[in-house]
C-alpha positions in Angstrom: 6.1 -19.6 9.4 9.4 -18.6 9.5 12.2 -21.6 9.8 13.4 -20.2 12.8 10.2 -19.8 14.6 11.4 -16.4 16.2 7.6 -14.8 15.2 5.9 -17.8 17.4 8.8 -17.4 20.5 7.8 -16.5 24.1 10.1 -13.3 23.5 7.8 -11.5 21.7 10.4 -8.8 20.8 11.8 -9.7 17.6 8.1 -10.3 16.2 6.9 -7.4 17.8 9.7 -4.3 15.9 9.6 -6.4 12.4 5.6 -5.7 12.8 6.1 -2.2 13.9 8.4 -1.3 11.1 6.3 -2.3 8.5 3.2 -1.1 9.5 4.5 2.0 10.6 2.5 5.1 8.9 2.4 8.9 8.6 0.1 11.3 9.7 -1.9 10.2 6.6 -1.7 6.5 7.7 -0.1 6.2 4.7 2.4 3.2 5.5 5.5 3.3 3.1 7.3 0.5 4.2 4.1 -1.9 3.9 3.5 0.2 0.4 7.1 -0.4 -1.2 7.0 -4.2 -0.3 3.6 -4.6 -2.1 4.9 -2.7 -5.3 7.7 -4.9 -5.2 5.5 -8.4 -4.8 3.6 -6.6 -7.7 6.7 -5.4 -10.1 7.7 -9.0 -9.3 4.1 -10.4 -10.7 4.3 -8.3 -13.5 7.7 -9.8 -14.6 6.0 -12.8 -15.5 4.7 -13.5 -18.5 1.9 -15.4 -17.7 0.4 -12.8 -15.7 -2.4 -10.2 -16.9 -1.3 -6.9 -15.8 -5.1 -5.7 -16.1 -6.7 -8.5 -14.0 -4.6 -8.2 -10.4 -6.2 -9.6 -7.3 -4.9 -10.3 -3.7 -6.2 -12.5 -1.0 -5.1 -11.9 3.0 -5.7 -13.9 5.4 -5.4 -12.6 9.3 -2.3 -10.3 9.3 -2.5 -10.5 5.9 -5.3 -8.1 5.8 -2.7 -5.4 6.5 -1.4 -5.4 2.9 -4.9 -5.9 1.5 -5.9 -3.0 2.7 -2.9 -1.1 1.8 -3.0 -2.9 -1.6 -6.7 -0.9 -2.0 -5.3 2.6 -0.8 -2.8 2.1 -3.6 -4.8 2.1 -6.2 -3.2 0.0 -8.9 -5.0 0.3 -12.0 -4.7 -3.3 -12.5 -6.4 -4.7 -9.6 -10.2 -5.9 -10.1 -10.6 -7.9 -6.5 -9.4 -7.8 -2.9 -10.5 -9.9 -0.3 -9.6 -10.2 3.5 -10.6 -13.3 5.6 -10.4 -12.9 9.4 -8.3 -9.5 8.9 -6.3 -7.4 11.2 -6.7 -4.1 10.2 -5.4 -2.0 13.6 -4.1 1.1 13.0 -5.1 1.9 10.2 -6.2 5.3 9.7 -9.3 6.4 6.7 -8.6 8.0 3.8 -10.5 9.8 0.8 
């Protein structure tokens, strides 16, 4: 959780336009904001040399599943798993 416990608040609000912003999407449902912070989280992985770049995986758990998902519509030639427990997966939109 955050430290100062704004996303668990009565006021919703604060929670509420951080989540709109980054799951915002396109006519595609392509959702750039969620995209760029996942090929940052992987650049960052990548970095460090312990890390196969061939054998990438992600786990989400509840609104975690977001990024899963968009992890998958990425396309990232190193990933070889994803796995969502208990995702949230609203508004996201299919794709070939």
């Amino acid at each position: 959780s955050d430290e100062e416990g704004w996303s668990w608040d009565n006021d919703r609000s604060r929670y509420d336009q951080t989540r709109n912003k980054v799951l915002s999407h396109d006519d595609n449902g392509v959702r750039s904001n969620l995209q760029q912070r996942i090929l940052a989280a992987i650049s960052a992985l990548e970095d460090m040399p312990t890390v196969d770049k061939t054998r990438l995986a992600a786990l989400g758990w509840c609104f975690g599943g977001h990024p899963i998902a968009e992890f998958g519509r990425i396309q990232h030639p190193g990933i070889r798993a994803i796995a969502s427990f208990h995702g949230v997966f609203d508004g996201i939109l299919d794709s070939d």
